[in-house]
N, C-alpha and C positions, 0 to 999 in steps of 0.2 A: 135237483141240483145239476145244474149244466158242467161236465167234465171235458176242458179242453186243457190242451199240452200244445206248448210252440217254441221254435226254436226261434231265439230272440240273437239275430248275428248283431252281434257290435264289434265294431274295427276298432282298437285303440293301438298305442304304441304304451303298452303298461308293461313290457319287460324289458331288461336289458338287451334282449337278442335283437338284431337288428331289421331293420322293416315291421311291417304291418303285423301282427298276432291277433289272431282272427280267438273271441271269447264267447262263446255260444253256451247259454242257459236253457234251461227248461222253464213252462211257467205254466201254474195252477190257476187259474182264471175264476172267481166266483160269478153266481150266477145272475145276481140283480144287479142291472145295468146303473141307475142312477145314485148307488151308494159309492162310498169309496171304500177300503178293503185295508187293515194292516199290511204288510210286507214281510216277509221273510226272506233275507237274502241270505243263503247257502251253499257255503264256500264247497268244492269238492264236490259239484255235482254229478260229476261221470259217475262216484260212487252212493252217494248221500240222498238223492234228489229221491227214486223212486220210492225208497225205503223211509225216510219223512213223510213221503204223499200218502201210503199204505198205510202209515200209522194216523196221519192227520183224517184221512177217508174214517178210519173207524171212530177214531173220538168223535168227530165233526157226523158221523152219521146219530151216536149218543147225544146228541147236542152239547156234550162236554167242551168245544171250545168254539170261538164264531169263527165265520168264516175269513179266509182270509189269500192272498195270494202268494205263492212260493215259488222264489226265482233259485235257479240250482246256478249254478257260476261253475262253470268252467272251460276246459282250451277245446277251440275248433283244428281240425288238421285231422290229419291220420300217422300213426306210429309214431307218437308220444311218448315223450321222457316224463309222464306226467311227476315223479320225485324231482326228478330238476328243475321243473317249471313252478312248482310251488316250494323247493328249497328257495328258487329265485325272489318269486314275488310274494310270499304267506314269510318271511321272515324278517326284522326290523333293522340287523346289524349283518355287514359282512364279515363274517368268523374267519378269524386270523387261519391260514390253509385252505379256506373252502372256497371255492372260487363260483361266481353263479349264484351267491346269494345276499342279503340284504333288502331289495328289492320292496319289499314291504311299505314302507313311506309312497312309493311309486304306483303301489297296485291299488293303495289306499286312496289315489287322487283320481286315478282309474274310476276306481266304486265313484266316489263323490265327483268328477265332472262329466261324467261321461255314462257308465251303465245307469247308477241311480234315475238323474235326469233324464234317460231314454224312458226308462220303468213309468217315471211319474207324468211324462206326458205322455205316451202313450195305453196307458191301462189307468185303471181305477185306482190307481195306490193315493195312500192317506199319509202324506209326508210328512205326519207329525206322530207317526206309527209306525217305525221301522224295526227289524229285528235284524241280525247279523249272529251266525253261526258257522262253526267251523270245529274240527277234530285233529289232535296231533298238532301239524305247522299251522293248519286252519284256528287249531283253538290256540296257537302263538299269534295268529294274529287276530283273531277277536279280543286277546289279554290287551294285544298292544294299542289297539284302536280306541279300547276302553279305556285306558289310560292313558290316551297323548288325543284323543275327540271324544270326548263324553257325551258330550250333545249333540252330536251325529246323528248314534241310534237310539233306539229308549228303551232296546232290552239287548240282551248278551248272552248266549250259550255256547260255551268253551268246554268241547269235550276233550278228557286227556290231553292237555297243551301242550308242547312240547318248551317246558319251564328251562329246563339245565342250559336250553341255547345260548351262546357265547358267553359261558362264564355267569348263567343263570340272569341276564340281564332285565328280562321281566319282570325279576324281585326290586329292583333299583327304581324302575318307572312304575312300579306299584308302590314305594317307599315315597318319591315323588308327589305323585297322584295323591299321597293320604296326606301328604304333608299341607298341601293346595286343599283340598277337602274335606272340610274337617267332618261333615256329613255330608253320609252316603244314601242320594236317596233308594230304597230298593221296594219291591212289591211282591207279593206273595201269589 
């Protein structure tokens, strides 16, 4: 099994701050060239990305899961306010005193015009196999993707979300979401 790791620069304008915000991932590459490959995109990758890969290497060495490719998402730069940059763009509403956030709807057209679409043509990705994960703000915004683009991705993991945000607004677009839904498809 072929192990490479790259840093994939994409320029977008996905935050509030002003000019260019340079987002640089990490990415797990499988090794057969003419297959296409699930996707995992991994919000918080400064923190997340190795620590998924180490765990994915041992399953994937068990043949417990296929193989598949893992993009880590997150800011390029150096001396990062990495909490303000994802209170900014991992959040759905701007909270009444908290300045620098909401951003979320913004980062989410990010992912879908711009990172996704580099991923899918340039590597093996299987765009009908996406995954999206995230922890804290990251699992506030995989709740919220899930529920306002369900067809987006085709799996979801939201670790410890951060739910209480503005007045617990999550619960309200998940009351939404079931209302529009009345079955949920899900897989074991």
């Amino acid at each position: 099994m072929e192990r490479t790791w790259k840093c994939l620069p994409v320029f977008a304008k996905a935050t509030a701050f002003p000019g260019i915000v340079s987002t640089c991932g990490s990415t797990w590459l499988p090794s057969e060239r003419e297959k296409s490959y699930p996707v995992v995109y991994l919000l918080d990758g400064q923190w997340t990305f190795k620590l998924l890969a180490s765990i994915y290497f041992g399953l994937r060495h068990g043949m417990f899961v296929p193989e598949m490719i893992i993009v880590g998402i997150t800011y390029g730069g150096e001396s990062l306010d990495y909490e303000r940059l994802r209170a900014m763009d991992y959040t759905p509403t701007q909270a009444e005193g908290m300045e620098h956030t909401g951003d979320g709807p913004k980062f989410l057209a990010f992912l879908k015009k711009e990172l996704i679409p580099f991923v899918e043509k340039n590597y093996r990705a299987d765009s009908g196999d996406r995954v999206l994960g995230g922890s804290s703000f990251g699992g506030l915004f995989v709740m919220c993707t899930l529920f306002h683009e369900p067809e987006f991705f085709h799996r979801y993991i939201s670790t410890s979300p951060s739910l209480a945000w503005d007045g617990k607004v999550t619960f309200r677009y998940e009351q939404a979401f079931a209302e529009r839904n009345r079955k949920l498809p899900a897989s074991r």
